[in-house]
C-alpha positions in Angstrom: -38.1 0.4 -4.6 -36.5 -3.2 -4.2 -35.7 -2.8 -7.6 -33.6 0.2 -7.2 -32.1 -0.8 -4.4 -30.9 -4.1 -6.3 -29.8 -1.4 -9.2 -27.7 0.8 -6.7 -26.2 -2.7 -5.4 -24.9 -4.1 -8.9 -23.4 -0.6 -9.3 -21.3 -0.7 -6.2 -20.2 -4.5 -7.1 -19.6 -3.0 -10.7 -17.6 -0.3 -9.3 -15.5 -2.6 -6.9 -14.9 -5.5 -9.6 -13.8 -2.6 -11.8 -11.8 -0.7 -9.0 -10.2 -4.6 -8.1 -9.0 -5.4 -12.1 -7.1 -2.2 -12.3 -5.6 -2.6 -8.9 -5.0 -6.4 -9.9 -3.0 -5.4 -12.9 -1.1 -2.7 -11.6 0.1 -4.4 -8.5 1.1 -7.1 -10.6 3.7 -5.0 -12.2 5.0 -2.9 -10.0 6.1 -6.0 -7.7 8.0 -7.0 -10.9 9.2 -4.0 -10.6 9.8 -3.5 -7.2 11.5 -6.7 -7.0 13.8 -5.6 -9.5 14.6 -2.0 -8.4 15.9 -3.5 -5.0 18.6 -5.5 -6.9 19.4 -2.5 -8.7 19.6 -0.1 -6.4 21.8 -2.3 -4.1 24.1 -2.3 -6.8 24.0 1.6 -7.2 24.4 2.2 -3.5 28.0 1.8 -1.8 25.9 0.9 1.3 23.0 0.0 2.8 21.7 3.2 3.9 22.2 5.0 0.9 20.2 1.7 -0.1 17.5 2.4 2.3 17.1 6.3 1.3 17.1 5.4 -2.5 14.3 2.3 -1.8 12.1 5.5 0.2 13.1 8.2 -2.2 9.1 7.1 -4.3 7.2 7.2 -1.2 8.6 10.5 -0.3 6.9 12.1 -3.8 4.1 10.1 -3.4 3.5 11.5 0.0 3.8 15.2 -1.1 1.4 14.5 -3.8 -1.4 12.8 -1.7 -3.4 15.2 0.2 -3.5 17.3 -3.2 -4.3 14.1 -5.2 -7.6 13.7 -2.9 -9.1 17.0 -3.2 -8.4 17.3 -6.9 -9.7 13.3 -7.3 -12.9 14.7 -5.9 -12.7 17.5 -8.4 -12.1 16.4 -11.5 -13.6 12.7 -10.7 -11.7 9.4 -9.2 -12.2 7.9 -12.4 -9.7 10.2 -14.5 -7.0 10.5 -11.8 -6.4 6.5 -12.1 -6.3 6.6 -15.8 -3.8 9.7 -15.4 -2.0 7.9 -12.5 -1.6 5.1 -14.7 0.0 7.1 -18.3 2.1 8.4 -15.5 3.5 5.0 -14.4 3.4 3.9 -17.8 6.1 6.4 -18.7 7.8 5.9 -15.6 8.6 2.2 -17.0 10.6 3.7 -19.9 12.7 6.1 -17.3 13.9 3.5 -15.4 15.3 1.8 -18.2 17.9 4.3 -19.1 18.7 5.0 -15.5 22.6 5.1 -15.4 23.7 6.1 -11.9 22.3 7.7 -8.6 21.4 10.7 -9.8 19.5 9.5 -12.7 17.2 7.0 -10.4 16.3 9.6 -8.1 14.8 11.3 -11.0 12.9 8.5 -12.3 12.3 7.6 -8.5 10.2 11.3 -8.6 8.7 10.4 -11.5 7.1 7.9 -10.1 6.3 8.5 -6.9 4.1 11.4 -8.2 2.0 9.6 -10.5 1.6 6.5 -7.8 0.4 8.9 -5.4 -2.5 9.7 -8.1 -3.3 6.0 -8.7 -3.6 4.9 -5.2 -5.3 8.2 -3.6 -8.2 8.0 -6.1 -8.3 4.2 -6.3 -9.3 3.8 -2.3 -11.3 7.1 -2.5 -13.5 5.3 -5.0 -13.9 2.0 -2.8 -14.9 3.6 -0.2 -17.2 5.8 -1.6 -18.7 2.6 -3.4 -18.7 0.7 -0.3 -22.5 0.6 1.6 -23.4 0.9 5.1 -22.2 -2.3 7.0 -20.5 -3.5 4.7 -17.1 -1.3 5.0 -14.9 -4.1 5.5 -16.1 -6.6 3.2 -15.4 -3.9 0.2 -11.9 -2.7 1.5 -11.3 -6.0 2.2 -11.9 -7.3 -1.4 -10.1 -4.5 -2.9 -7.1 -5.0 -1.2 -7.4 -8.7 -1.3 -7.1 -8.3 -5.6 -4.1 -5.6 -4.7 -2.3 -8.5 -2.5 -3.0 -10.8 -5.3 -1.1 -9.0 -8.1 1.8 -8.6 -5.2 1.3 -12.4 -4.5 2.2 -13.3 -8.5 4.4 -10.3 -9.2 7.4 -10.7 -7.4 7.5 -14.7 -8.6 7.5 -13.1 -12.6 10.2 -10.7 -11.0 12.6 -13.3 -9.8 11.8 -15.2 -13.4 12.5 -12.1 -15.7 14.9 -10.9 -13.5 17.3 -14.6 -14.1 16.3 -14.7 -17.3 16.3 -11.0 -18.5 18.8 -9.1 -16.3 18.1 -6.2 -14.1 16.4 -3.9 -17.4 13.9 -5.4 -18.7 11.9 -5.7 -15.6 11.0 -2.4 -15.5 9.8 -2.0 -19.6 7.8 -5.3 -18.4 6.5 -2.1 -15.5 5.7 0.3 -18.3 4.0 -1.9 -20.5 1.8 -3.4 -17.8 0.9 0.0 -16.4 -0.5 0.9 -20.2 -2.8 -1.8 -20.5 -3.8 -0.9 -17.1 -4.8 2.4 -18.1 -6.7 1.6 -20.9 -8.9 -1.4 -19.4 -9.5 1.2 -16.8 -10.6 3.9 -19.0 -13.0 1.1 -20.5 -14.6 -0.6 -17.2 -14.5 1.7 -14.5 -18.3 3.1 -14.1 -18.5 6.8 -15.0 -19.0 10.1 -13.2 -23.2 10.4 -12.1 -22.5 14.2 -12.3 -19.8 16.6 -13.8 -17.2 17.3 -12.4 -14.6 20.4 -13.0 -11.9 20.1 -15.7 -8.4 19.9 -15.0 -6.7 22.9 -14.5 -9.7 24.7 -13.1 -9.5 22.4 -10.5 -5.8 22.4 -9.9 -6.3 26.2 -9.0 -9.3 25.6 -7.1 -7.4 22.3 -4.6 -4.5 24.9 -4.2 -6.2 28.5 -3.8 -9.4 28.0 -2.3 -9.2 23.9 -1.0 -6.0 24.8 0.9 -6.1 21.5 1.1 -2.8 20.2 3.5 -4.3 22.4 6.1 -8.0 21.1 5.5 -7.2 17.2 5.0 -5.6 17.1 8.4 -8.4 19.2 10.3 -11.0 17.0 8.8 -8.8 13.4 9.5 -7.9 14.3 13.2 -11.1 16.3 14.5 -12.4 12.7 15.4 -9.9 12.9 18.3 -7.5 9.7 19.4 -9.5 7.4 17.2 -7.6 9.1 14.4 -4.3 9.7 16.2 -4.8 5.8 16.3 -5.4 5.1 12.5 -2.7 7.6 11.5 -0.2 6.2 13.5 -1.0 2.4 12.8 -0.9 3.5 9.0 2.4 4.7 9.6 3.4 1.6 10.9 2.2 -0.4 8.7 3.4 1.3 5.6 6.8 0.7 7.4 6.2 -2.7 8.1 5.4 -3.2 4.0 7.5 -1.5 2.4 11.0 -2.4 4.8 10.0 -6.1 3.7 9.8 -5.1 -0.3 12.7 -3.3 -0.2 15.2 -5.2 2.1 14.0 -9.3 1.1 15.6 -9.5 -2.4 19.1 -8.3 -1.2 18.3 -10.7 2.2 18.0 -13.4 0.1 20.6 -12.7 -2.2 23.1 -12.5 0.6 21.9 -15.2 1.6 23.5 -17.4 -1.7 20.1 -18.1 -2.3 18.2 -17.9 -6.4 16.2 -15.0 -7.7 13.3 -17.1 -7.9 14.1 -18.4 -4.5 13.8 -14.8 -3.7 10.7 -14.0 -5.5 9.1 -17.1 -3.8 9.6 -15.9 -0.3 8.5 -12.4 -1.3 5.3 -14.0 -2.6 5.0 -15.7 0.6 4.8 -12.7 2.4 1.2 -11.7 0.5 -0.2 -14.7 -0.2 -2.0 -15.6 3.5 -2.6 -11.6 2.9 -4.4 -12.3 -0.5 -6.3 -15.6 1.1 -7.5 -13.8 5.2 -7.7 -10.2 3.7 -11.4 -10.8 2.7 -12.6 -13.6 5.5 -11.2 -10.9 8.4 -12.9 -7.9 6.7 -15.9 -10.5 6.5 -15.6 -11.9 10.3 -14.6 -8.0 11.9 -17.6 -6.6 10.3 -19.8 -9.2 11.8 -18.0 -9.2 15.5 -16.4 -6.2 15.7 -13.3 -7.2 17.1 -11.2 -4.4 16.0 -9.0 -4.7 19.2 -8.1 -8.0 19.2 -7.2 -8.1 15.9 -5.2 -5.0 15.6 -3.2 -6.1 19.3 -2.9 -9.7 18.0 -1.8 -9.3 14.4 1.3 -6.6 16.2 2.4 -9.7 18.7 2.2 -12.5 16.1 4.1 -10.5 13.2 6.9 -8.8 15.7 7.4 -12.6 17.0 7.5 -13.8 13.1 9.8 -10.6 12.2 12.1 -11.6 14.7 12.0 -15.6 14.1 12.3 -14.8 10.2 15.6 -12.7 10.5 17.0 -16.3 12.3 16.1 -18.1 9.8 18.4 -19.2 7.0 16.7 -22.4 5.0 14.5 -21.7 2.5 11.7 -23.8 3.8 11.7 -21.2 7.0 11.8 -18.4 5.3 8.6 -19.3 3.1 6.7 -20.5 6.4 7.9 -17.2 8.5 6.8 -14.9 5.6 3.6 -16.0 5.7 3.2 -15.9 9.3 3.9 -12.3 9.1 1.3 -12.0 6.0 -1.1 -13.6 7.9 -0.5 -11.2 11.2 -0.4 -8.0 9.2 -3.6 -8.9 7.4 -5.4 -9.0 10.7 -3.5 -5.8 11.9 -4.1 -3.7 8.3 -8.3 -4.7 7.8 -9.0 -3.9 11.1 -6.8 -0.2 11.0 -8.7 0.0 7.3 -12.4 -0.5 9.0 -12.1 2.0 11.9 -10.5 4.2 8.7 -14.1 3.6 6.8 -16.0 4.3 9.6 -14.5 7.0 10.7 -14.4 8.9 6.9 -18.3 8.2 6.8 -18.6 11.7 8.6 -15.9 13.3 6.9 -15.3 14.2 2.8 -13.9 11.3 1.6 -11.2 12.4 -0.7 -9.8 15.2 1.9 -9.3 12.2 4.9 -8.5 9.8 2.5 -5.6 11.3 1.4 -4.4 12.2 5.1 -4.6 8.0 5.1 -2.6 8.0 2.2 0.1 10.4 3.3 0.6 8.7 6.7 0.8 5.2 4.9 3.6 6.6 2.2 5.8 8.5 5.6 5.7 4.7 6.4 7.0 3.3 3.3 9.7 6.4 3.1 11.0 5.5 7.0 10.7 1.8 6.5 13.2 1.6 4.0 15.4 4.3 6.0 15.2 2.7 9.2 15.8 -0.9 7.5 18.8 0.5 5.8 20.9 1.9 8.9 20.1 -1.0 11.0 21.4 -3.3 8.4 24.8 -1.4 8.6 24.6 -1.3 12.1 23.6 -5.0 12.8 23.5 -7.0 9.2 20.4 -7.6 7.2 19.2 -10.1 9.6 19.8 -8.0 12.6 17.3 -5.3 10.7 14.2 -7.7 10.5 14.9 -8.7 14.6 15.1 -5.2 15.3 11.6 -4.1 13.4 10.3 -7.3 15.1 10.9 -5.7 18.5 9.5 -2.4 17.1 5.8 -4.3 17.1 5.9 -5.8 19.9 6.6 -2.6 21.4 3.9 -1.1 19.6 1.8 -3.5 21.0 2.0 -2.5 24.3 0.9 1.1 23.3 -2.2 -0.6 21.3 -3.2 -2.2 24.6 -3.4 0.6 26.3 -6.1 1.8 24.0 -8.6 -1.1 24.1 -11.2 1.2 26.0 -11.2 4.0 22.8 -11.5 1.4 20.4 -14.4 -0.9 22.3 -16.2 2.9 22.2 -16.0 3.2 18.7 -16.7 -0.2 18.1 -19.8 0.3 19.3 -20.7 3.5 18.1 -19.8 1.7 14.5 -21.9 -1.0 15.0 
């Protein structure tokens, strides 16, 4: 019995070592893309709400594909809707490339928010149904600790191709990446250990018989204001995140400041992520401090927000970024934990992509939002303003410490 136990245990590291590479590699190149794509699109858009709305435009695709994309992930298996995800992006790459105006990126925007939502829905669906009992955090953790490293080293190739190369080639760099991507995870990702329907059987099954938008949100939010609280905090966060990859690379341009300037900052902002993402999942799974990690990592990143729209030296800008990477690591692993918990009772691929969808409304507003307040009050007036958005969350949070300590120790 020991024996099988060790078996089932190597599996689950398999899986999540697997799950980690492919994450790895793809977030690598889509922050070299990302990085890019800002540049671009500022130089597309005659201002910075037009900016904002073209930066959101993936996010908004993504998010009408991921409540769909979890159902038919647990349909047609996890495994084959990341390689599909992947020849998805892949193609994506070349689209971008020949992107002449407005109307042409929004297309290739569509492109490739549909196929991301495929990617990242099954890619977290599989972690956490890899993930044992107790453990929750430690396996989220590590996952998204090897997603924060490939946006840790992605935007610093970014800035480099993008001085060296021009604002093109970044995103065939994308493409390329996204195909070896797809094949190393077609090659180390653990199979299927039963069959699962093919594709367009299931397709009419998720649509006919799942009616899946209205069954994803019964099943995420009969759990009451614990997952009124997870949805929301997603939300937030996937504003936080994506506001900061869409509006830094113009900041810092503005700013007279180097591309690789730029992509150093940008890095700055994931790296504490990549380095506390693990120990927090590690130390909140051991105390269960869900509250004080979630209230604390809102105050410390609104204050950093706030201190990093100030700043203009690039030695501040490096150590403020962080700061804020460091706060949102403890705010994101803790909202990710009561997430795991809470989807043990639930089918994983229905709730999961609820997650998904609140995260991606998040990165759709975030760039919005960051857009019209930087053409009301400047790019630095933006980051001040979603600094006092936190801390104003924060109080909210606080008000919710009783709900939490109860699941806390209902998880435990």
């Amino acid at each position: 019995m020991r024996i099988l136990r060790v078996l089932r245990a190597n599996r689950r590291n398999r899986t999540l070592l697997a799950l980690g590479t492919v994450i790895l590699i793809y977030t690598f190149a889509t922050s070299v893309m990302q990085y890019n794509l800002a540049l671009f699109s500022d130089g597309l858009s005659p201002n910075y709400t037009v900016f904002g709305v073209v930066m959101g435009l993936p996010w908004l695709f993504s998010l009408l594909t991921d409540m769909p994309a979890g159902a038919l992930a647990e349909r047609i298996g996890k495994k084959r809707m990341i390689v599909i995800g992947l020849g998805g992006l892949a193609a994506s790459g070349a689209l971008f490339y020949f992107v002449s105006g407005i109307f042409h990126l929004f297309w290739a925007l569509v492109f490739f928010g549909t196929f991301e939502g495929f990617l990242t829905v099954a890619g977290m669906s599989a972690v956490i149904a890899a993930s044992p009992s107790g453990s929750e955090h430690r396996f989220v953790g590590g996952y998204t600790s090897a997603s924060a490293l490939g946006y840790t080293l992605g935007p610093l190739a970014g800035g480099l191709v993008v001085a060296w190369s021009g604002n093109r080639i970044p995103f065939l760099v994308f493409g390329a990446i996204c195909l070896v991507a797809m094949f190393v995870a077609a090659a180390i990702i653990p199979g299927p250990r039963h069959e699962h329907d093919s594709i367009a059987p299931a397709l009419r099954k998720v649509f006919v018989h799942d009616r899946i938008c209205l069954a994803g949100l019964r099943e995420f939010f009969s759990s009451g204001r614990v997952s009124w609280l997870v949805g929301s905090s997603v939300l937030l966060a996937g504003m936080w995140s994506e506001f900061i990859w869409a509006v830094e690379p113009v900041f810092v341009e503005r700013l007279g400041l180097s591309p690789l300037t730029g992509g150093l900052v940008l890095a700055a902002f994931v790296v504490p992520f990549t380095l506390l993402d693990y120990p927090i999942g590690a130390w909140i799974d051991r105390t269960r401090k869900r509250f004080v990690s979630i209230l604390g990592g809102l105050i410390l990143g609104g204050i950093a927000m706030i201190l990093f729209g100030l700043a203009r030296s690039p030695l501040a800008l490096i150590l403020l970024a962080a700061l804020v990477s460091a706060a949102y690591a403890l705010f994101y692993v803790a909202v990710n934990g009561i997430f795991d918990s809470l989807s043990d009772r639930h089918r994983r691929g229905h709730v999961t992509g609820v997650w998904q969808a609140a995260e991606d409304i998040g990165y759709v507003l975030g760039p919005i939002a960051g857009g019209m307040l930087a053409d009301m009050f400047q790019l630095s007036g933006a980051f001040v303003a979603f600094g006092i958005l936190f801390l104003l969350v924060s109080f909210g949070v606080s008000q919710m410490r009783s709900d939490i300590h109860r699941y806390e120790s209902h998880a435990a």
